[in-house]
C-alpha positions as CSV (number, residue, x, y, z in Angstrom):
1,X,6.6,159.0,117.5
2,X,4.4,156.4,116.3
3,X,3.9,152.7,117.6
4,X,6.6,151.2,115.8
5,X,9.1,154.0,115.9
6,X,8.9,153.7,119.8
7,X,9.1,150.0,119.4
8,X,12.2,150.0,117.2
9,X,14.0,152.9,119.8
10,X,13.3,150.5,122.4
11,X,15.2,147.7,121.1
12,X,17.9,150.2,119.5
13,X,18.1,151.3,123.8
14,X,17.9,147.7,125.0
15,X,20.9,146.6,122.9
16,X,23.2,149.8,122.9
17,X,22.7,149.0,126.9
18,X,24.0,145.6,126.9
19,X,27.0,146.8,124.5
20,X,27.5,149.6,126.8
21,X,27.5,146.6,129.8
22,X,29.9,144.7,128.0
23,X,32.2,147.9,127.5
24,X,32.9,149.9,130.4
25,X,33.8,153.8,129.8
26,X,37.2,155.0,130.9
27,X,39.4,158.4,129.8
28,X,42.8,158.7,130.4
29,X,45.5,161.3,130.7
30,X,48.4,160.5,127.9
31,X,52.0,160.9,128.9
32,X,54.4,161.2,126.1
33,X,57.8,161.1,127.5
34,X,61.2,161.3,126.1
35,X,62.4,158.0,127.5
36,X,61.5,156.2,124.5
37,X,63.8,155.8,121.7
38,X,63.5,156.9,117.9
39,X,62.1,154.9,115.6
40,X,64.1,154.6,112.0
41,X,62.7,156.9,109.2
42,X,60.7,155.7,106.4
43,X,61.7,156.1,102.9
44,X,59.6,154.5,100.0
45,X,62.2,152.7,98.2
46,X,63.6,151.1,101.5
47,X,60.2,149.0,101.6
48,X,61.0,145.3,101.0
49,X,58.2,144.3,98.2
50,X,58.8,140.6,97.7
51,X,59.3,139.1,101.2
52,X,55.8,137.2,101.6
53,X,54.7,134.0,99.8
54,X,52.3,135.2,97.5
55,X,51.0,131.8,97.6
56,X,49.7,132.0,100.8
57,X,47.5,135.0,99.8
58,X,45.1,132.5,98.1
59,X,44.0,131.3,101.8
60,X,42.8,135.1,102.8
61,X,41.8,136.8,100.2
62,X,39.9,135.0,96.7
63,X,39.2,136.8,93.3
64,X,35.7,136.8,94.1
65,X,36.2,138.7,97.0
66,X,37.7,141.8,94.7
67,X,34.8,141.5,92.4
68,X,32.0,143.1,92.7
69,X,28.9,141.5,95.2
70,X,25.9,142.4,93.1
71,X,23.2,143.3,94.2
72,X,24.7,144.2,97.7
73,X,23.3,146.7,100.0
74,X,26.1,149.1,100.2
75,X,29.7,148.2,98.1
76,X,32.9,150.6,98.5
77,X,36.6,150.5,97.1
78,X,38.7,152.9,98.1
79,X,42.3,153.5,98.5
80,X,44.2,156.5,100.4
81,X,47.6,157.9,99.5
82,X,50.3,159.4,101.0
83,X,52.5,160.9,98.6
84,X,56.0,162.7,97.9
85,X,55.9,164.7,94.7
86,X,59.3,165.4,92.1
87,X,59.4,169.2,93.6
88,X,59.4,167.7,97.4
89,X,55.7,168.7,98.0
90,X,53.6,166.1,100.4
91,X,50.3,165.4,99.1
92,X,47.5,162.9,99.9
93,X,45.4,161.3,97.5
94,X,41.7,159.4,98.3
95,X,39.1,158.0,95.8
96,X,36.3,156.4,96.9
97,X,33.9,154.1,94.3
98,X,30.5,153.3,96.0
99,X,26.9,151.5,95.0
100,X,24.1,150.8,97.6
101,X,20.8,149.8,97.2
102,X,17.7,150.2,99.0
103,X,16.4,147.1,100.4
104,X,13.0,146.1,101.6
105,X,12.4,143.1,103.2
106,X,15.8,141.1,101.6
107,X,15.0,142.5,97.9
108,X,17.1,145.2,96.7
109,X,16.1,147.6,94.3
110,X,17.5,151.0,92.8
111,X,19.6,153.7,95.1
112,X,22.6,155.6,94.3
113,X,26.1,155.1,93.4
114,X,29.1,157.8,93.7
115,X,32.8,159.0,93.2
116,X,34.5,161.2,95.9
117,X,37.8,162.2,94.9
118,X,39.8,164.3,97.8
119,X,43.2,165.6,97.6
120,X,45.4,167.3,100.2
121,X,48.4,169.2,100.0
122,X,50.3,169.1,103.3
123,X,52.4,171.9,102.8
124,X,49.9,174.6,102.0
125,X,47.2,173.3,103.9
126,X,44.7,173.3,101.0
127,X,42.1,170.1,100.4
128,X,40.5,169.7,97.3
129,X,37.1,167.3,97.9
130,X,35.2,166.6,94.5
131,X,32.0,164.7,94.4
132,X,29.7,162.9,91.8
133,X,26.3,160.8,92.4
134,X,23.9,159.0,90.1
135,X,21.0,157.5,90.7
136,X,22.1,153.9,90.4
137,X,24.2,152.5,88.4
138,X,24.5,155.6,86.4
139,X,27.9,155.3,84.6
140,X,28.7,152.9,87.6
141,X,30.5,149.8,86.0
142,X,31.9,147.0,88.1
143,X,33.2,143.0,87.1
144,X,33.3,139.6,88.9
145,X,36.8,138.3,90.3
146,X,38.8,141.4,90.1
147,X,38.8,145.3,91.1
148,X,37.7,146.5,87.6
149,X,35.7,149.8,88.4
150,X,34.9,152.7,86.1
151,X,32.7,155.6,87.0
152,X,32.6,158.4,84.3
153,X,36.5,158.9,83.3
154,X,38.1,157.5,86.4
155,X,38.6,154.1,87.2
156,X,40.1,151.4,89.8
157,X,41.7,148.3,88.3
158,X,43.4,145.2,89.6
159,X,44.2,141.8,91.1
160,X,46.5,141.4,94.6
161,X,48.7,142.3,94.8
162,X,49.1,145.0,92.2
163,X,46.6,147.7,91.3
164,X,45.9,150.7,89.1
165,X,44.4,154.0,89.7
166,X,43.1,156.7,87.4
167,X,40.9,159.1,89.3
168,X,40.1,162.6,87.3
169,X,39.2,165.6,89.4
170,X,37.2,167.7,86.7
171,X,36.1,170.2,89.3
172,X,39.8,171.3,90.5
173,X,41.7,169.8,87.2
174,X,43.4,167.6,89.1
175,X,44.6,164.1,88.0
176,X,45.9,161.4,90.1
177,X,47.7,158.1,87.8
178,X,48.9,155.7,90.3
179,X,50.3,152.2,90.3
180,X,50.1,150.0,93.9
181,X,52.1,147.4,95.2
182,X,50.8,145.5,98.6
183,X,53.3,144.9,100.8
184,X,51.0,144.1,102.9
185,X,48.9,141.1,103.5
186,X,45.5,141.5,103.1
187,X,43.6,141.6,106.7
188,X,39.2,141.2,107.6
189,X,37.5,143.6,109.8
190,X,36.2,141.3,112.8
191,X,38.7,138.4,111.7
192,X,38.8,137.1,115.7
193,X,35.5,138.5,116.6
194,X,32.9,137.4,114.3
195,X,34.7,135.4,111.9
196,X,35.0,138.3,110.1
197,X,30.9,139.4,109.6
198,X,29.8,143.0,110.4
199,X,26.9,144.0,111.8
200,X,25.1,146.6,110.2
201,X,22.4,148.2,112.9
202,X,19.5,145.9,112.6
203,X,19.5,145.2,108.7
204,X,22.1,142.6,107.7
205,X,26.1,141.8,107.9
206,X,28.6,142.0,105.4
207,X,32.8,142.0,105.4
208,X,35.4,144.0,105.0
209,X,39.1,143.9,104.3
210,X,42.3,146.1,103.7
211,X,45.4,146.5,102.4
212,X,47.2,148.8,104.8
213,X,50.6,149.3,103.0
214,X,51.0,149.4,99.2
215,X,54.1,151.1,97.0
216,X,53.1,153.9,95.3
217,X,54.4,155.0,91.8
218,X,53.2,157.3,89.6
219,X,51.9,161.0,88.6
220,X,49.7,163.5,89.8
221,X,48.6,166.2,87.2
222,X,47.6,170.2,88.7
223,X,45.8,172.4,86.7
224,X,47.9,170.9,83.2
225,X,51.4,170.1,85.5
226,X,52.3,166.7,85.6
227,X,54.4,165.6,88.6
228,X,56.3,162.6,89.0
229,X,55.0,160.8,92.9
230,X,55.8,158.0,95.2
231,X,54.7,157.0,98.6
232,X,52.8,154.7,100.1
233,X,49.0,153.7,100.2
234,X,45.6,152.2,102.1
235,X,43.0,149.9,99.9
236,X,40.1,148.8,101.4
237,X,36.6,147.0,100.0
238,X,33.4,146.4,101.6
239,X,30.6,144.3,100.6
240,X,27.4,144.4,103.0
241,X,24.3,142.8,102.4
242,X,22.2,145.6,104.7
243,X,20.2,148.6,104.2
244,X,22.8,150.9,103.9
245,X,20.4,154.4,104.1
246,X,18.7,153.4,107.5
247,X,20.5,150.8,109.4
248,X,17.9,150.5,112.3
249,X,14.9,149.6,110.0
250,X,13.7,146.1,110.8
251,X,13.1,143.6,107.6
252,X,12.3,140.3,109.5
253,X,13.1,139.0,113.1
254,X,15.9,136.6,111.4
255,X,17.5,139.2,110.2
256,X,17.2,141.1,114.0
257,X,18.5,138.0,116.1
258,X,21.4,137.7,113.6
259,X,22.4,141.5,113.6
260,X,21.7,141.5,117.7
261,X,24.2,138.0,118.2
262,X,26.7,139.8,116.0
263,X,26.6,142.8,118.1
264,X,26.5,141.0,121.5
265,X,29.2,138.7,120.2
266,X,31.6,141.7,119.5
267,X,30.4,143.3,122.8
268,X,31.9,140.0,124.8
269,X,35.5,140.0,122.7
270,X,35.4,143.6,123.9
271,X,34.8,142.8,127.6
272,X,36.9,140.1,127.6
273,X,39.5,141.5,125.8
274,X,39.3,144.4,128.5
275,X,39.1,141.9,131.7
276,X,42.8,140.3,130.3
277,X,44.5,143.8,129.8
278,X,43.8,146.3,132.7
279,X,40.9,147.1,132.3
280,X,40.8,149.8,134.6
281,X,43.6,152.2,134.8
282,X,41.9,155.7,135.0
283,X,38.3,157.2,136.3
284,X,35.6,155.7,134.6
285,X,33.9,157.9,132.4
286,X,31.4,158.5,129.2
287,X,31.5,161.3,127.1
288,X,28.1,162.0,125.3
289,X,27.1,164.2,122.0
290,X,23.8,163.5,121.0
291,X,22.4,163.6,117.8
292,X,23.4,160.6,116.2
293,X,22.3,157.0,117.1
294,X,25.1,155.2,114.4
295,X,28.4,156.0,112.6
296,X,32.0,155.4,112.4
297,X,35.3,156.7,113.1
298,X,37.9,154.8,111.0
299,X,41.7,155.9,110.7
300,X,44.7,154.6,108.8
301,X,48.1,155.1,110.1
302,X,51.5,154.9,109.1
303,X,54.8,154.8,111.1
304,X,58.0,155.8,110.0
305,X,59.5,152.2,110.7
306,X,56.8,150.8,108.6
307,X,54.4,149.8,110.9
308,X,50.8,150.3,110.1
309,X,47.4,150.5,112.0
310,X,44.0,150.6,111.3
311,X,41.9,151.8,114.2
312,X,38.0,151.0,113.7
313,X,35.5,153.0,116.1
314,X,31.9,152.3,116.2
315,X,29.9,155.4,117.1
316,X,26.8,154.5,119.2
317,X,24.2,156.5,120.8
318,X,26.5,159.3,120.3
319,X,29.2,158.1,122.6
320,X,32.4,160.3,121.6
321,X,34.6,159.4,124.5
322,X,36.2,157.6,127.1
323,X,35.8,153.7,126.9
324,X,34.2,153.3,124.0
325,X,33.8,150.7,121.6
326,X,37.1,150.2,119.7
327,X,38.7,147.5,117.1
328,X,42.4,148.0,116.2
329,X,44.5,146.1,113.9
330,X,48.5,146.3,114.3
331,X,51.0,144.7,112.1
332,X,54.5,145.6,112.5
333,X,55.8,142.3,109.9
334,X,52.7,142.9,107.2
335,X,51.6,139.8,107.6
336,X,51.0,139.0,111.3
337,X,47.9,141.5,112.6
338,X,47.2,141.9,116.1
339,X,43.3,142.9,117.0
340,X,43.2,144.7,119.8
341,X,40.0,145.6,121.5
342,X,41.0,147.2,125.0
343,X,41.4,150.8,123.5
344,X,40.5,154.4,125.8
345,X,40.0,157.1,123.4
346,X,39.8,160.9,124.5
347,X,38.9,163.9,122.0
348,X,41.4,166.5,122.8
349,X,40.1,169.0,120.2
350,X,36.4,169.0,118.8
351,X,34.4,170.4,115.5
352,X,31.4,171.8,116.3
353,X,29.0,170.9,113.2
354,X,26.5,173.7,113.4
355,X,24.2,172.0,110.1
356,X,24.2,168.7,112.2
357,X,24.4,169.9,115.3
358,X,26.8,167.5,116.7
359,X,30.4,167.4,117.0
360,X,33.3,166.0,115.7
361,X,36.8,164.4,116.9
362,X,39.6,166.6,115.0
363,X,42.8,166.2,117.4
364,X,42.5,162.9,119.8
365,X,44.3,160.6,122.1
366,X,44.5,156.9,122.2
367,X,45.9,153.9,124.9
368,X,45.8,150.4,123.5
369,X,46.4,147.5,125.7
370,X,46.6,143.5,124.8
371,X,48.8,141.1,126.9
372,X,52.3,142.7,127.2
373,X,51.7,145.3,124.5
374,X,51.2,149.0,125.1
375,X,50.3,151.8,122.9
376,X,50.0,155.7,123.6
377,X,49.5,158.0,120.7
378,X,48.1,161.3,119.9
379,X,47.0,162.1,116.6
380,X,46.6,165.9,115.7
381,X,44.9,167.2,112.4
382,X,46.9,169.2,109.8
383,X,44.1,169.9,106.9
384,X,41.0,171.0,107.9
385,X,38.3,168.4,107.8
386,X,35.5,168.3,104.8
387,X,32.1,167.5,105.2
388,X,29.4,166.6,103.1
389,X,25.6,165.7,104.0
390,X,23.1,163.3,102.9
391,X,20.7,165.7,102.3
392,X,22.6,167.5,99.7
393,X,23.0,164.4,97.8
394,X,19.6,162.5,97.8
395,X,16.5,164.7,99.4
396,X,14.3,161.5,99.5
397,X,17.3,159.6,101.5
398,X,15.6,157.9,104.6
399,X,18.1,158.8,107.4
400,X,20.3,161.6,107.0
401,X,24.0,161.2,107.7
402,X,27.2,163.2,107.2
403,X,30.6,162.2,106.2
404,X,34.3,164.2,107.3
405,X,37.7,163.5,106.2
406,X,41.3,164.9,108.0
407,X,44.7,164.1,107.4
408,X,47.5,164.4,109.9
409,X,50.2,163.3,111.9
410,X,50.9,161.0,114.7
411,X,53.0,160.6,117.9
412,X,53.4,158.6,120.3
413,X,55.3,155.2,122.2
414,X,55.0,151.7,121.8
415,X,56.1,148.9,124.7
416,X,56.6,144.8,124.8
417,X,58.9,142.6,126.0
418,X,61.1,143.6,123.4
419,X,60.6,147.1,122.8
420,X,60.4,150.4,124.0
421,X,60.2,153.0,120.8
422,X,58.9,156.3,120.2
423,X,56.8,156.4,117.1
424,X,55.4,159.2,114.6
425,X,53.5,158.9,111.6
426,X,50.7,160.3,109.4
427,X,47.1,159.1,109.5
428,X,43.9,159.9,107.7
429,X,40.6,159.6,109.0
430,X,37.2,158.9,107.7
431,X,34.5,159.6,110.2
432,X,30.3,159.3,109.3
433,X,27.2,159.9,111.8
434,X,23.3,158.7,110.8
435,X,21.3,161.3,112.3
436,X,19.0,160.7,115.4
437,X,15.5,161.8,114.9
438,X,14.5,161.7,118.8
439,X,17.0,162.9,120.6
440,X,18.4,166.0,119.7
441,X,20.2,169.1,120.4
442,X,22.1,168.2,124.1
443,X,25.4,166.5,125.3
444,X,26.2,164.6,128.7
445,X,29.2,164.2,130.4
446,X,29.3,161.4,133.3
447,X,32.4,160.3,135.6
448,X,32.4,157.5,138.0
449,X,35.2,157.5,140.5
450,X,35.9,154.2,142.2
451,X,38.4,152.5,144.1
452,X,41.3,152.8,143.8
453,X,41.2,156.6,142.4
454,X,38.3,157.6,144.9
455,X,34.8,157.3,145.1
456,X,32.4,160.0,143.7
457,X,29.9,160.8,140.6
458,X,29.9,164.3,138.3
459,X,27.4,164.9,135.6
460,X,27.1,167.6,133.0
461,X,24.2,168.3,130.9
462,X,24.3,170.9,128.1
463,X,21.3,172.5,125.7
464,X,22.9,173.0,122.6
465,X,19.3,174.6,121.9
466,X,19.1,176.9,125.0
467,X,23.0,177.6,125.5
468,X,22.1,176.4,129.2
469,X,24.6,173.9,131.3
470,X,23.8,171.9,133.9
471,X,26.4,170.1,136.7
472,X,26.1,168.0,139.6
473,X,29.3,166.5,141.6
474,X,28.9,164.0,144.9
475,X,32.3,163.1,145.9
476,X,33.5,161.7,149.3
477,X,37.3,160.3,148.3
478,X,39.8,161.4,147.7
479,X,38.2,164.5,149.2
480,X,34.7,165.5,150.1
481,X,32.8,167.4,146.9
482,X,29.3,168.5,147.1
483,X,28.4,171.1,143.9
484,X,25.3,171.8,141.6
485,X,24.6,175.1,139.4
486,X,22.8,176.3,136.0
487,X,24.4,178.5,134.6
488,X,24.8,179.5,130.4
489,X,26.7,177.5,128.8
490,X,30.4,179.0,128.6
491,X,30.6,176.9,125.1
């Protein structure tokens, strides 16, 4: 590692810490029980479209925030469907339109732009994931003021609150031709946080919004078979002004105090969002697979009483577990979103990724806590997750990364003063890791018990290289512990 390198991991160390400070790791054990009552089933057609002021949109979201940013670092529209075909089949539908450009020093210059198409049929099980890169723009097209995308023959087109779809799957002759309705109001990442800007690592900010419910009417065409669909659907656009392809390169020290008071400033709404809602109710605790400095997990979720949720994870330092950083937004009118930030998240199932060497949350747990709301919920995969690497798309790419996508289906309870309701649903999840180049191949587990729950410390270290596991466990409440081995790794 060279001068700089260690220079740059230093300040990448010094500010994960003081995140880390401000975000104190905790797992939990979920309890579903069968207290709760049922929540009302969701049909399509029992959606209320034309409830809202449309009027009122004008003060959220503008027509030059649909357009296109250009140049921009890294711009994305995508929507996600979940659909009902004529013949009674569930499918999901996803299309994702992206551009980013390499930037040096606040110029941008040429980088890549792409179509992934992914389809799922819930009932079989099969996932169809189609992809297509240029160098940019390629066949890339975009306009000013409105969604008006076209990448080869499929395109996005639109205006809130209605939009258009026609995504073409040439490599599974598959066809999706769908027309969306918000029912939703549009809501910004980091709306309470940073007044709505998103840090990217050390390069830049940008914003992003969604639309997390939308009718959905229209066809979806297998190999020459056109079926009639409805549902319901996710849109989201992002617009950064960052180096998208290495997010802890270091332009200019502007641009590093800006991105560090961004990050600091989300790291205090997490801490004291945390101090006002219990912040601790079970050991604390940090699960860690390294590999990865940066990613995401993000997650879209639908209830059957029409309530929606977008859950947004930052993944740092390769954190998986326990308290970690967590921003979720909850709207159970469309129009009035709670942003919750007091979230513990546990993996119950994991993906080992052998090429990357890192693994992956497939089935997973969450409690969400703000003032006298409560969330539980456990979300379990139905398709099996895709993947696709960096490296197979640009060789010359300056950090390589990775990119998975699941559907499945949620449970869980939900608690206020007013409520007390058992809730299911269906989610879909987009999860992406940049990875590390310094430290590689091993995982840590650490647990802290305090007072009340005890008082004690356990570690685990495991070589993902050597096979080779290492514990140590000092406990003197609830009951006096004293262990160490080495031992292969059972995993």
């Amino acid at each position: 590692m060279n001068k700089n390198n260690n220079i740059r991991f230093l300040l990448i160390i010094v500010i994960v810490i003081m995140i880390v400070q401000g975000s104190t790791m905790t797992t939990f054990g979920m309890s579903l029980n069968n207290k709760h009552t049922s929540s009302i089933q969701f049909s399509p057609n029992s959606i209320i479209s034309n409830y809202f002021d449309n009027s009122d949109i004008s003060k959220i979201l503008k027509p030059e925030d649909e357009g296109d940013h250009f140049p921009c670092g890294y711009e994305l529209w995508c929507y996600h469907a979940s659909l009902t075909l004529e013949n009674g089949e569930q499918w999901d539908s996803a299309a994702t339109f992206v551009y980013f450009m390499n930037k040096t020093f606040g110029r941008y210059r040429e980088g890549l732009s792409w179509l992934r198409i992914r389809h799922w049929n819930r009932e079989t099980n099969d996932y169809y994931d189609y992809f297509q890169y240029d160098e940019y723009p390629g066949t890339f097209n975009t306009t000013k003021d409105m969604v008006n995308i076209s990448y080869y023959k499929s395109n996005m087109t639109g205006l809130y609150p209605d939009y258009h779809f026609y995504c073409e799957d040439p490599k599974y002759s598959i066809i999706s031709d769908l027309s969306l309705h918000a029912i939703s109001y549009p809501c910004w990442l980091f709306n309470q946080t940073t007044n709505k800007r998103l840090p990217w690592g050390f390069t830049g900010w940008g914003k992003v919004y969604f639309i997390p419910l939308m009718e959905v009417n229209g066809k979806i065409t297998k190999n020459g078979r056109t079926y009639n669909a409805t549902g319901y659907a996710y849109f989201e656009h992002d617009f950064l002004y960052v180096d998208f392809a290495d997010p802890f390169s270091i332009h200019s020290p502007d641009e590093f105090l800006m991105c560090s008071f961004l990050t600091m400033k989300s790291a205090k709404w997490l801490l004291t969002e945390s101090l006002k809602n219990r912040l601790i109710e079970e050991p604390l605790s940090l699960h860690r697979s390294n590999d990865y400095l940066f990613g995401w997990c993000w997650s879209w979720v639908v209830f059957d009483n029409n309530w929606n949720m977008v859950i947004f994870r930052p993944a740092i330092l390769g954190m998986s577990s326990g308290r970690v950083p967590v921003f979720l937004y909850f709207t159970k009118d469309q129009k009035t979103y709670f942003e919750i930030g007091n979230i513990y998240w546990n993996n119950n199932k994991e993906k080992y990724v052998s090429q990357a060497d890192i693994y992956i949350p497939d089935d997973f747990e969450i409690a969400a806590y703000r003032d006298d709301i409560e969330f539980k919920l456990s979300f379990t995969s139905t398709s099996d997750m895709t993947e696709l690497f960096s490296e197979d798309v640009s060789p010359g790419n300056k950090r390589k990364s990775c990119t998975f996508y699941t559907c499945g289906d949620v449970e869980g309870y939900y608690i206020d003063e007013e409520n007390n309701l058992r809730l299911n649903g269906i989610f879909a999840i987009e999860q992406s890791r940049w990875l590390s180049r310094y430290d590689r191949h091993r995982s840590i587990d650490l647990e802290l018990l305090i007072p009340p729950n005890g008082f004690g410390i356990s570690i685990k270290k495991v070589s993902h290289w050597l096979l080779l596991e290492k514990f140590f466990k000092f406990q003197l409440k609830p009951n006096f512990d004293f262990t160490f081995y080495i031992r292969k790794s059972p995993e």
